[in-house]
N, C-alpha and C positions, 0 to 999 in steps of 0.2 A: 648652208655652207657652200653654195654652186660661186660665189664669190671669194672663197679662198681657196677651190679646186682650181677655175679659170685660172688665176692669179697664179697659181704655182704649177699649171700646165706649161704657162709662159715661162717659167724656170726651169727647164731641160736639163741643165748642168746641175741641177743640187741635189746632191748623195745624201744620205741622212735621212732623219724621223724629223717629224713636226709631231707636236699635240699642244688641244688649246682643252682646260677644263674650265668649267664653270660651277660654283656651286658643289666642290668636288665630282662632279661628273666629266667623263668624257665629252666632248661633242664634237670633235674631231679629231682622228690620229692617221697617219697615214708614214710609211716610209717609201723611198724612193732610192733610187740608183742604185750603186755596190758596193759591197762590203769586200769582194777581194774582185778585181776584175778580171787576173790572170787565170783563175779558177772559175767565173763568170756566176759569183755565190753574191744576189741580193739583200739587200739590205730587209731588215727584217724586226717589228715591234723586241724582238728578244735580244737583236745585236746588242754588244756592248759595245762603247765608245770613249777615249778618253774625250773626256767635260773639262778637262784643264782648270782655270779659277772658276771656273763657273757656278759650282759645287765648293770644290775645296776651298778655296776661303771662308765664304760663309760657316763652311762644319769647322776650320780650325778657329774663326772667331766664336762659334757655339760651342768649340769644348773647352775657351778660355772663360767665357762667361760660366759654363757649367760649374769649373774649379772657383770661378769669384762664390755661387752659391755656397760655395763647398768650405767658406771662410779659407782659401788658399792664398787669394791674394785679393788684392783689390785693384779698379782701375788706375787710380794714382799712385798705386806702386813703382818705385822707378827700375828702372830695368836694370839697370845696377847692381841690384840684388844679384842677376841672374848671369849679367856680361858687364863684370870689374872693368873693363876698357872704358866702358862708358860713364863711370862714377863722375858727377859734376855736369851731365850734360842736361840735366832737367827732364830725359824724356821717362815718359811712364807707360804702361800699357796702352792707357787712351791714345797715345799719339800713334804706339803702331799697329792699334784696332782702324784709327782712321786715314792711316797714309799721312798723317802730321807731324812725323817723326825728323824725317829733314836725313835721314840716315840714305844713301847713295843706294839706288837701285840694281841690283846685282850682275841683273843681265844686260845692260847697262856699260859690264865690264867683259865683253864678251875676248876682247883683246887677252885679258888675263884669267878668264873662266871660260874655256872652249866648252861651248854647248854639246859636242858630241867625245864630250872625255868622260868618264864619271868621277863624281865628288863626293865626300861628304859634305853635309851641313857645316860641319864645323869647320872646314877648309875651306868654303867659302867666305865663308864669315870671319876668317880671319885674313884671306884678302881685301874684303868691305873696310875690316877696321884701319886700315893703309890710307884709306881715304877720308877727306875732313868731311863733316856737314854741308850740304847743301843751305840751308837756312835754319832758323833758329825754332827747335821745336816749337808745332801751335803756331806759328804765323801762317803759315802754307800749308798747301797739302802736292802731295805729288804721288801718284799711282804708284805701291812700293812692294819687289815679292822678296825684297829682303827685309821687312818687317812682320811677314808671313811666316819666311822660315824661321825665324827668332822666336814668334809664337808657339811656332811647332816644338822649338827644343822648350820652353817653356811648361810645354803640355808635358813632354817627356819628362823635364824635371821633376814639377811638381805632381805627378802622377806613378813616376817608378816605375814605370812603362815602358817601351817604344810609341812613338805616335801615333805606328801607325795600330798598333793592338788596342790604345786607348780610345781611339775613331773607332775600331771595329763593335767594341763590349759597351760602348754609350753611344754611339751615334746609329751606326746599320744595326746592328741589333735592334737597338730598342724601337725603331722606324722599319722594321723587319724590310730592312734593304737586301733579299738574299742573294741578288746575283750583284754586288757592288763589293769593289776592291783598289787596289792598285794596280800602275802598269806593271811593278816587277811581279806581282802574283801570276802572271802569264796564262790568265783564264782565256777560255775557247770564248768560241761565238764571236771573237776581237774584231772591231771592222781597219782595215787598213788604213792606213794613212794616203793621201794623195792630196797632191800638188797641179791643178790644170789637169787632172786625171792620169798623172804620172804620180809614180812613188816617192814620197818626201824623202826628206832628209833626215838621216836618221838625229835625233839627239836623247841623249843619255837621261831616263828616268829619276836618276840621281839629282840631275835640276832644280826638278819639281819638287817634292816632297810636301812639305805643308801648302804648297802656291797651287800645286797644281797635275798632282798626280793620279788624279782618284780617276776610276774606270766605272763606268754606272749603264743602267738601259735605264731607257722610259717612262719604263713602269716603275722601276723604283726611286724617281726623282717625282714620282707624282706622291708617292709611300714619303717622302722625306718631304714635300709639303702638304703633306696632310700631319704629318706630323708636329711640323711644327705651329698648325694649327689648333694644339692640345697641347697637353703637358706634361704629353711624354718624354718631350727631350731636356726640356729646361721651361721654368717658372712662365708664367703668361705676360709677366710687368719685365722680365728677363728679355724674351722675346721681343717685348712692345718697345724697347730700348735699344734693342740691335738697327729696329727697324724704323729711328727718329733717327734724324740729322743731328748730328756730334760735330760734324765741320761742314758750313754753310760758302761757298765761294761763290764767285761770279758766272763763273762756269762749271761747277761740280758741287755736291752735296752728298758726304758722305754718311753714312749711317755704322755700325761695326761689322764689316762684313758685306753690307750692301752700298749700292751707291741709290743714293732718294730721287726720286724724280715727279714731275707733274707736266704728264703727257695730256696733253688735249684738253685737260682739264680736268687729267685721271692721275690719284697718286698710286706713286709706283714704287716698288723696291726691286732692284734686278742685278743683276752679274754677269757681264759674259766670259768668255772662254776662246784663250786662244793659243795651241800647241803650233808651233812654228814649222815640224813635223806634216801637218795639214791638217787638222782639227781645228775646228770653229763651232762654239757653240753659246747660246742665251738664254735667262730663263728671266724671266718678266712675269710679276705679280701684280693685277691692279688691285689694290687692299677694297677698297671700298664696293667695288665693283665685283669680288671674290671671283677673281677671274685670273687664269694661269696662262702664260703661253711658253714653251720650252720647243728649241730648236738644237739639235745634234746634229753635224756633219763632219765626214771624214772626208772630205775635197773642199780645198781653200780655192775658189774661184772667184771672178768677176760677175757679177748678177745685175752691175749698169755701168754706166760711162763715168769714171770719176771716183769710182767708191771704192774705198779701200778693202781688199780681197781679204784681208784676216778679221775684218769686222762682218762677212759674209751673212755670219747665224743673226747677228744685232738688227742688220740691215731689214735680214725677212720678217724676222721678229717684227718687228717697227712696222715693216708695210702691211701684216697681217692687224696688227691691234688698231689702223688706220682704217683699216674695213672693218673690221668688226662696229666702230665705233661711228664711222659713217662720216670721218672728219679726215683731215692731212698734216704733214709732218713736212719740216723743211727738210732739205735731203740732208745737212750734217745732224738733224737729231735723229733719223736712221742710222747711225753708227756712232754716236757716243750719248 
């Protein structure tokens, strides 16, 4: 590993946890910079961080799949069922497991959704519905977190729950996630936010909710893919399907939950994470290679010339699984 120490010697500005496992084993975990700077309190393998989609997507597409097990619904259910506005539009679950839904991106509409106001789900969603289709579901895909929160109230629905009680009792439970929650739980150990090593901007946890609100450490993002390596959380052919391309493009391939990829000549399933607040974070799986690599930060900074600063975790991510593997990445496959 003296080649991913050098390499991240050279990265003086990034606050945060790295770990890469292998073969469920560790073989490198390291944290770095601070978690609150004013109180001068480092970062530390137990911090918690929000992970933004990083995490949350993937668990709210795995407690949709759970209810498909659970004969609740099926993929080609149309969502109709669930939001009447949309009867006749043809979209079903599949479209908004894979960002093919064609339904307007939320944040997207920040003019009429103030990021630092709070909302409910369903007040945003009834601003969404003001707005026509982008394209026709199933032709396209476009990166979507108002197909996320629709999931989420989904999971609500057909579960009789809150979403987020129905996450805690099937997902961290059963992958014994025991320091993972959300941002309004307001648990300790919290790393701050920052911006260029000043303090972000605040925005309202209410945002997030299904897209992207869940707060996790390390160690139990390694607990949630070990998990989903068994079948504890959901069926094995459940999982094997989250993690196959549903929508194939010319520049993206989407899987339910993950986005597919074939780095170097390594397939991959991955998600990154990005709170606007100043969190950035990635978690990269080579399948075949059984090989993990997960990056957390609480400072959105510049790490080269040219690269966009809230794809920061993606970026290192990228240039770590380039060394490991002894081969190189053009610089836009470092961030998307």
């Amino acid at each position: 590993m003296e080649k991913i120490n050098a390499y991240m010697n050279r990265k003086k500005d990034f606050s945060g946890v790295i770990s890469i496992t292998k073969n469920g084993e560790v073989i490198f975990q390291h944290a770095y910079g601070m978690k609150d700077r004013e109180k001068g309190m480092s970062n530390d393998l137990n911090t918690r961080f929000c992970v933004g989609s990083m995490i949350s997507k993937p668990i709210t597409a795995l407690s949709i799949m759970q209810l498909i097990e659970r004969n609740k619904l099926t993929l080609q259910t149309p969502i109709e069922e669930f939001f009447p506005h949309y009867k006749g539009s043809g979209i079903t679950i599949h479209h908004l497991l894979n960002h093919t839904s064609g339904i307007v991106n939320y944040l997207m509409l920040r003019k009429k959704i103030g990021w630092d106001k709070d909302h409910t789900p369903e007040e945003i969603l009834q601003i969404v519905k003001q707005e026509k289709l982008k394209y026709t579901p199933g032709k396209k895909a476009a990166y979507n977190n108002t197909a996320y929160l629709m999931l989420g109230l989904i999971v609500s629905k057909l579960s009789g729950v809150p979403y987020e009680q129905y996450v805690r009792g099937n997902v961290f439970e059963r992958a014994g996630m025991t320091n993972t929650g959300f941002i309004r739980d307001n648990l300790d150990g919290y790393a701050l936010n920052y911006r260029d090593h000043k303090i972000g901007p605040h925005v309202s946890p209410t945002l997030l909710f299904a897209c992207g609100e869940i707060v996790s450490t390390i160690e139990d993002i390694h607990r949630f893919v070990q998990a989903l390596q068994t079948e504890v959380l959901a069926k094995k052919e459940t999982i094997e399907l989250m993690q196959s391309p549903s929508y194939s493009g010319k520049y993206v391939t989407f899987g339910y939950g993950w986005f597919i990829k074939n780095l170097m000549g390594h397939k991959s399933v991955s998600h990154g994470g990005n709170h606007p607040g100043g969190y950035t974070s990635h978690i990269e799986r080579y399948l075949d290679d059984n090989l993990t690599i997960v990056v957390l930060s609480n400072d959105i900074t510049s790490y080269s010339p040219l690269m966009m600063k809230d794809f920061g975790a993606t970026f290192i991510s990228r240039d770590i699984a380039a060394i490991l593997f002894n081969s190189k990445l053009h610089f836009w496959q470092k961030m998307f």
